[in-house]
N, C-alpha and C positions, 0 to 999 in steps of 0.2 A: 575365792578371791579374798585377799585379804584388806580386810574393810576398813583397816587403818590410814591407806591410800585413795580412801572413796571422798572426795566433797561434793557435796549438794547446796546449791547457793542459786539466787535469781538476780536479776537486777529489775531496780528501781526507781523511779525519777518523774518526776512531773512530765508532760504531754511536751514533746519536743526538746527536749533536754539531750537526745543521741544515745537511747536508748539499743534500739534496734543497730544503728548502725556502729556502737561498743560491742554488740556479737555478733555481728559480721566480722570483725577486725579479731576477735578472739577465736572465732570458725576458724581464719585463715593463720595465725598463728600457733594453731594446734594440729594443721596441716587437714583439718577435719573438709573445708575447701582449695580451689585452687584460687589463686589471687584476680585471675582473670574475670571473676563474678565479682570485683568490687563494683560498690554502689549499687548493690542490686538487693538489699533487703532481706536476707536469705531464709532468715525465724520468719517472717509476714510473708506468706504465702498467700494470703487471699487478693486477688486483684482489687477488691474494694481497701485492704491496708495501703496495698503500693498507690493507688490513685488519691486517697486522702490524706498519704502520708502518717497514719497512725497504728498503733499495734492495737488490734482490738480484741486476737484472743491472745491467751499464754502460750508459748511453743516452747518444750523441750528438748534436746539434744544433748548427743554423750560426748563427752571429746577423752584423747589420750594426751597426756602434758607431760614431756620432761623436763622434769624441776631442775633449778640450776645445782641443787643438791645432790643431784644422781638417780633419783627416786624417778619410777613412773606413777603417776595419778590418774584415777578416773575420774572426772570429772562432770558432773551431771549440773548443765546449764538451763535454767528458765529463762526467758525473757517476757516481762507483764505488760500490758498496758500500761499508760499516764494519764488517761482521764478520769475525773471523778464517777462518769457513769459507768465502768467496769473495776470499779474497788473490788467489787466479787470476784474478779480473776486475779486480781493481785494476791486476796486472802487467801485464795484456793494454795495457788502457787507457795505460798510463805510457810504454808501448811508442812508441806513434802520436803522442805530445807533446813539447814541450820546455820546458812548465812544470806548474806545479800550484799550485793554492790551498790550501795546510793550515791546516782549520780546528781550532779547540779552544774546548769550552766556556765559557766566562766559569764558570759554578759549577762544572760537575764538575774543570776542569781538564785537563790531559795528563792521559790514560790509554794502557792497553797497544798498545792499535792506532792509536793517532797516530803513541808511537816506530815502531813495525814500519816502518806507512807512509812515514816520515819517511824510515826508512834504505831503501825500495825507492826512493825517488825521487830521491835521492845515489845509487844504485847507476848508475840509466837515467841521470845526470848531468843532471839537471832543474834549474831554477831555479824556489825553491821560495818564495812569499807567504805568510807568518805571515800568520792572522786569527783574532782573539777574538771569537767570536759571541753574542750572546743576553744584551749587555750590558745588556736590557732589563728582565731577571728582578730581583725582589725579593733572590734570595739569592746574586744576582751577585759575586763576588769578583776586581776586574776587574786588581789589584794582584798576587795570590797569583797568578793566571794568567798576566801578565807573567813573574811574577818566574821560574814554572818554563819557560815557552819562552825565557825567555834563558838559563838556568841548564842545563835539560837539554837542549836542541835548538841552542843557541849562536847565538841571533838577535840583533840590537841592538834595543835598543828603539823606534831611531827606523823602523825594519821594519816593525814591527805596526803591522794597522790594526785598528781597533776598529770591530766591524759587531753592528746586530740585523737577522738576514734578516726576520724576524715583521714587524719595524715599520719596513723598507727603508730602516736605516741603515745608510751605510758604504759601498754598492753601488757607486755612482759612483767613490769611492776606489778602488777593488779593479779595477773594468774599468781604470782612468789608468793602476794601476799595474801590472796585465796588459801592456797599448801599451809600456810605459816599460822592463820590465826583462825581461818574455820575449821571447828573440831569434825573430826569423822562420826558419821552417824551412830548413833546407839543401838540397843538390842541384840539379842543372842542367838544364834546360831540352832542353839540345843535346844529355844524354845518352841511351843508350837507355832502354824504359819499364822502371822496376822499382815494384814496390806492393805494400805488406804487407797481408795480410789480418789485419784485429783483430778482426771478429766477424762472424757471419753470421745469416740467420733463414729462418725458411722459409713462404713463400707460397703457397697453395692455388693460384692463377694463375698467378704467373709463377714457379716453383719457390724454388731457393735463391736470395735475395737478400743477395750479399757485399758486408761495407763495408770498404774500403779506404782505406787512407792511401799517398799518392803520393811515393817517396821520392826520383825521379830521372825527366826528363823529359818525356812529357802520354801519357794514354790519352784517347782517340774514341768513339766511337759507332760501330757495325759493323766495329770492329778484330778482327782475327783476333788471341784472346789464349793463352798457355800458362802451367797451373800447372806451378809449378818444382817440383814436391815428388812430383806424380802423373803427371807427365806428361802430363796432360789438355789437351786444345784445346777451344776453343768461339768465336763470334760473338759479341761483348759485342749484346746487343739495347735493353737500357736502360740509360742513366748519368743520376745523379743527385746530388742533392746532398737532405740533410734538414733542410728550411730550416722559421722558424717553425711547427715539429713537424709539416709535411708533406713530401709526400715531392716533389720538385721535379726536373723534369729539366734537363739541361743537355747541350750538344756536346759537351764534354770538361772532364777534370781535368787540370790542370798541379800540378808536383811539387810538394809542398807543402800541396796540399789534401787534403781528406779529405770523401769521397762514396759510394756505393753505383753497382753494377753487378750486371744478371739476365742471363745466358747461357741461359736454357733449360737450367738445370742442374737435374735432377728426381730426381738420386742423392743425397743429403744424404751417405753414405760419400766422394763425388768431392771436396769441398772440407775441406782442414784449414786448420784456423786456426794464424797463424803461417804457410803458406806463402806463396812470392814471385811476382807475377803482371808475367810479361815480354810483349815483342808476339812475336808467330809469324816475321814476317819478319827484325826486328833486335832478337835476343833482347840480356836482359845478360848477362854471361859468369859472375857469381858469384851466387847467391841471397844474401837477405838472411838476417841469422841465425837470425830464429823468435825464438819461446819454448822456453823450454827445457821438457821433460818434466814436468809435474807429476806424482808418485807419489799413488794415493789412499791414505788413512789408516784409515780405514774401510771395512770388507764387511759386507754381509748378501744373502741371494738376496731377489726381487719376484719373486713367483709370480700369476698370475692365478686369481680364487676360480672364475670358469667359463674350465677349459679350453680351451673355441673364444676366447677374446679370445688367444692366446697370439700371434699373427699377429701381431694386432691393435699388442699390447706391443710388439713386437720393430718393428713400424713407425715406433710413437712414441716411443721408444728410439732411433733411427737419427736423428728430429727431433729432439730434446733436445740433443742430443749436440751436433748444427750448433751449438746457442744457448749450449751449457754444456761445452767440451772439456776440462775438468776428471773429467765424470762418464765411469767409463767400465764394460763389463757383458760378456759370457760368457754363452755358456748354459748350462745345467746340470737337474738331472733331481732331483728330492727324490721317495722313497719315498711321505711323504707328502701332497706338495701336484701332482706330477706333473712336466713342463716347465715351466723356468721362467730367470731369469739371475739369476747372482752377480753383484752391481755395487759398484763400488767409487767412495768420496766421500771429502770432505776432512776431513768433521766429523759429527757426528750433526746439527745444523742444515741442515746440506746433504742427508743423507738424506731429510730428516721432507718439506723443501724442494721439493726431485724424487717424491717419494710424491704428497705435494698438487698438484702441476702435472702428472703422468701422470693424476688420476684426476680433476681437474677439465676439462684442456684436450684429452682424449682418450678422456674416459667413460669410465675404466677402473674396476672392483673391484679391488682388489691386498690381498697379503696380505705382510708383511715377517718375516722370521727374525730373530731376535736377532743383534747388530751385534757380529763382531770384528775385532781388527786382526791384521796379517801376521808370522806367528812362521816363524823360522828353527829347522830341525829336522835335527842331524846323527844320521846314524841309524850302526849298527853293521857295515851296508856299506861306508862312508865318502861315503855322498849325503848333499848338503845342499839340504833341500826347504823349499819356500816353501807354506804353509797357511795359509790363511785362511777355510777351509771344518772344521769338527768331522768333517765326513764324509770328511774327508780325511788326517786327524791316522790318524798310523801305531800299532801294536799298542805297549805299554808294553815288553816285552820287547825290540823293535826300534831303541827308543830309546837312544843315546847321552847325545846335550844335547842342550838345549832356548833359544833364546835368544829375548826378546821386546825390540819397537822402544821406544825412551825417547827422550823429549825434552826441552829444556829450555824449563823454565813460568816465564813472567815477568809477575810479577802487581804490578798498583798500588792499593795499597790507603788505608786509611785508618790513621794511627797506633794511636788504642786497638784497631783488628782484628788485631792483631800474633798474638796468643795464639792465637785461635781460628785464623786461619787456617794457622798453621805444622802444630798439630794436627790439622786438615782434610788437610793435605799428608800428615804423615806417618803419618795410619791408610791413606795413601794408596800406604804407599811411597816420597813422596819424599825426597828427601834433602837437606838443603840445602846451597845453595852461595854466596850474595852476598846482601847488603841493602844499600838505597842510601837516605839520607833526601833525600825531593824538599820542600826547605821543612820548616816545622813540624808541618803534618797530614800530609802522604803518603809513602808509603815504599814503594823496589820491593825485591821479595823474587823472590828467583833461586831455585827447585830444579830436580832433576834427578828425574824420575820418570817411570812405567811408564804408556804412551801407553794401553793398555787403563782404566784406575786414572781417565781423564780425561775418556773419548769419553762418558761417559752424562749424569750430574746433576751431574759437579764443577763445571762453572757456574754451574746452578742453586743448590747451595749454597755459594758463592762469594758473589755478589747475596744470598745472604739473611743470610748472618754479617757483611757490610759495610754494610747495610743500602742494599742498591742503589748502593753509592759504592765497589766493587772491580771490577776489569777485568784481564783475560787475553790473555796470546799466546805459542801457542809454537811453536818449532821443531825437530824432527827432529833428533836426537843420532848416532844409531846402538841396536845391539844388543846387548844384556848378557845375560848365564846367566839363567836361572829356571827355575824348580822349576812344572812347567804340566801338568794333567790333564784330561781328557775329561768333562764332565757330560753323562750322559743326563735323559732326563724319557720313562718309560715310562706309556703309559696300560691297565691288565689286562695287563703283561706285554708290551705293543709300544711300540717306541722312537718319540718321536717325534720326527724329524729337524728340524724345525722350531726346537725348544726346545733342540735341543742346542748345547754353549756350550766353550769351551776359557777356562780358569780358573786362577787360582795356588792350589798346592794348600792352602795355611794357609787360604784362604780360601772352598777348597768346599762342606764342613760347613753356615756358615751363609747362604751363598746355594743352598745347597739347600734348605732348611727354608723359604726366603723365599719360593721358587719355588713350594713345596707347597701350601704354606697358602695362598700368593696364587692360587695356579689352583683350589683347591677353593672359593674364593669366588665364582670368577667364570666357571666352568663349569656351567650348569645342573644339574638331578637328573636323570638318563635314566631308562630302565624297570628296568633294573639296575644293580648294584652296582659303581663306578668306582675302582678303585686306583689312585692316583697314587702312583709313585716316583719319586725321584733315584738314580740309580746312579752311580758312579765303578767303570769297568771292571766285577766280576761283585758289588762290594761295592754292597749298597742303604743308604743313608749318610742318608735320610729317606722318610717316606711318609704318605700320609693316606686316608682314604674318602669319597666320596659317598656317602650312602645313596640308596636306590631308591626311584621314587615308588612311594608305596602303592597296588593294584587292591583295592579290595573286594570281591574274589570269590565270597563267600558270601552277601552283599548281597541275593540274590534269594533265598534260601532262608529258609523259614518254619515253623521244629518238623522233626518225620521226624525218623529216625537221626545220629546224629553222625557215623556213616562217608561220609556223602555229603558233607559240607563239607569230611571229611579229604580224599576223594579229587579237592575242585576245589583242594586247598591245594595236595597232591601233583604235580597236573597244572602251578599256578603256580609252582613251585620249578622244576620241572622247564624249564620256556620261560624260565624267568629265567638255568639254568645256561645256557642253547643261545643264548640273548641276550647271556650275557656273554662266551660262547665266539666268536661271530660278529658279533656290534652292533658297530657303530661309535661311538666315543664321539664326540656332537656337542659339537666345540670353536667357541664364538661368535669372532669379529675382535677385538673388544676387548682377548681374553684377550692375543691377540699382541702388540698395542702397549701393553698395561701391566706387560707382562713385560720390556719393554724396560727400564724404568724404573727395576728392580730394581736 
């Protein structure tokens, strides 16, 4: 193939910008669909994308495009996510390319995760396409959206193309100008085979199916190949290419392409993504560089409600993992819930995310612990421990310092949400540090604040103080002092592991009261009498009751002595104390995931 007609490019754009539905409209114009599946999302295959409307992994596809120059092109399309909690698939994706389409809405504008994106793809040295989408809307402001991608992103004007993916304007523009200003991929032909792994999935048939980008001269069909990372050998048994959203074989890939390969590889542990795939006989001498480590942001344990599925998890846990190498889990033991693993994610969206797809794509019950992030802890030995688990936070006496992760929050909002939102930040803890005016409605505002203060509803109440016209992104700072205590939630006197939380302590008071009252709602009545506490270390700092359902025990009694009703009362006090002493108090699922909330 001649590789001077190959582009490689993804698109990119903040969460609802028309991402997805710009390669639909590009599917259909390279004939790679029939037009008849408009509006149907075609890269988002997962029924959890199409029902929340979001792209949450990367999907590639190949198309054939004839240029208006006469030329044929191959054309090898990503399509990324736009939330801040799957940057890791965007990175992945930006990896395997050498351009990108940045879109930005005609009405909302630049928001937070256009810049972010913008600066990953200057990082990877991309050549990057401005385009205004959704020119089509009534409250289109097609002028203010110029003005801030030349102003904050430093485009010319003559750059932008103006597109509606809805009404397949713009389309043809956008493929000419793919042909025209992203260079065709590099590396040689005559070199040995070198090949990045950008993402993988897993097939009940033919095991792990790796797709790769070819960065340095052709892989075959029945090559003897080796991973550079594991050391692993195998037989390539299928090569392919994922043409018109099937899946298509082919003899080989030369450098520059981008395709899939199955080995009969049935360990989903054997392939990391990011390692470099050489041939056995004339290997390369250097691996390629990877991805770099993502750190998770987020912990909570996923425990299974029956027991026997714990396998079960730990299997589909190992599958995830192939599709999602951001998520990653431990095992661990809770008093309460039994076996189970601690896992770690990028965001709370990415929790909820991996919850939903374990328990739809693998019939799981799961039950989740409340979500923290990772505190550095110098104790009076001189150790500095890393926790993320409540059940692992040392004795108070033990404690030295205490230091929790901060990052910095870069929000674009709307001018009159100035107020509220700095307010927002700083009941938040944060602190501010820059404001930047983008034009005459939008404004970015910079703080510096405490990563716990952010992982739960500050989004959600973000979206609701801007009226749906404020956007977020942030990055990892490092580790500052904090004042951080231990919250129990005892049920009759037993802790329960579950519920326990690590907290700043100005703020434990009333997220304990919050916890109280919210679990005595939404814990049923048992046979007996239910005490809910909050503790902090041996101090009980709030509490409340269930009362017990009522037995009418006397019910069958008709006249006779009054000592014979005392003595069935007598007998029911008595089972009630031996029930509260040994019952279990039945906590429903719900309670779990609306305690998150808090």
């Amino acid at each position: 193939m001649d590789k001077s007609l190959i582009r490689n490019f993804c698109i990119i754009a903040h969460i609802d910008h028309g991402k997805s539905t710009l390669a639909d409209r590009i599917l259909e114009l390279t004939g790679a669909v029939d037009k008849r599946h408009k509006g149907e999302l075609l890269l988002d295959d997962m029924d959890l994308e199409k029902e929340r409307g979001i792209t949450i992994k990367a999907s590639m596809v190949r198309l054939s495009y004839h240029a208006l120059n006469g030329k044929d092109y191959i054309l090898n399309l990503i399509d990324t996510p736009g939330h801040v909690d799957f940057t890791y698939e965007v990175s992945k994706s930006l990896a395997a390319c050498e351009g990108a389409i940045l879109v930005v809405d005609a009405a909302q504008g630049i928001e937070a995760q256009t810049v972010a994106n913008y600066y990953l793809a200057k990082e990877n040295k991309l050549v990057i396409i401005p385009v205004i989408n959704k020119i089509d809307l009534v409250n289109a402001d097609i002028p203010r959206a110029k003005q801030q991608v030349i102003n904050v992103l430093g485009f010319k004007e003559e750059e932008i193309i103006l597109a509606s993916a809805k009404e397949g304007m713009g389309i043809q523009d956008i493929l000419e100008r793919v042909t025209q200003v992203i260079p065709p991929p590099s590396g040689e032909i005559i070199h040995p085979l070198k090949a990045l792994v950008f993402d993988c999935r897993f097939d009940t048939f033919r095991g792990v199916v790796v797709f790769v980008r070819v960065m340095d001269g052709m892989i075959q069909s029945q090559t003897q190949i080796k991973l550079m990372h594991s050391g692993k050998t195998y037989k390539i048994e299928e090569l392919g290419v994922f043409k018109d959203l099937k899946y298509v074989k082919v003899d080989s890939l030369s450098c520059g392409e981008v395709g899939y390969l199955t080995a009969n590889i049935r360990d989903p542990k054997e392939v990391v993504i990011g390692d470099t795939i050489t041939e056995l006989k004339n290997p390369c001498l250097h691996p390629l560089a990877g991805y770099r480590t993502v750190k998770p942001l987020v912990f909570c344990g996923i425990y299974p409600v029956n027991p026997k599925d714990f396998l079960n998890l730990r299997e589909a846990m190992d599958k995830m993992k192939l599709s999602d190498a951001s998520f990653v889990f431990e095992p661990e033991n809770s008093h309460s819930f039994g076996s189970g693993f601690r896992c770690g994610f990028l965001g709370l969206l990415h929790m909820e995310i991996v919850q939903e797809r374990l328990e739809r794509e693998y019939n799981l019950n799961l039950i989740l612990t409340v979500p923290n992030v990772v505190y550095r802890i110098r104790t009076r030995k001189g150790e500095m421990l890393e926790v993320d688990n409540p059940a692992d936070f040392p004795l108070p006496q033990d404690i030295l310092e205490v230091f929790e992760p901060y990052v910095s929050l870069l929000m674009l909002i709307p001018v009159e949400a100035i107020d509220a939102v700095c307010e927002l930040s700083k009941s938040r803890r944060g602190v501010f540090k820059s404001s930047e005016y983008l034009g005459e409605d939008r404004v970015k505002l910079i703080f510096e604040i405490p990563l716990a203060e952010i992982i739960v509803d500050f989004y959600d109440r973000l979206k609701s103080l801007t009226k749906g016209y404020g956007s977020l992104d942030y990055e990892f700072k490092g580790y500052l002092p904090t004042r951080l205590v231990k919250l129990d939630i005892m049920f009759n006197g037993v802790v329960c592991d579950a519920f326990s939380s690590l907290i700043y302590k100005d703020k434990a008071m009333a997220k304990a009261r919050a916890l109280v009252t919210k679990l005595k709602e939404l814990i049923p009545r048992q046979l007996f009498e239910v005490n809910i506490q909050a503790a902090v270390g041996n101090q009980i700092i709030a509490a409340e009751k269930i009362r017990p359902l009522a037995k009418h025990v006397t019910g069958k009694c008709y006249g006779g002595d009054i000592t014979r009703k005392r003595k069935l009362w007598e007998i029911q006090k008595e089972g009630k104390k031996r029930l509260k002493q040994f019952g279990k108090v039945q906590i429903p699922q719900e309670a779990f995931l609306e305690v998150l909330k808090i």
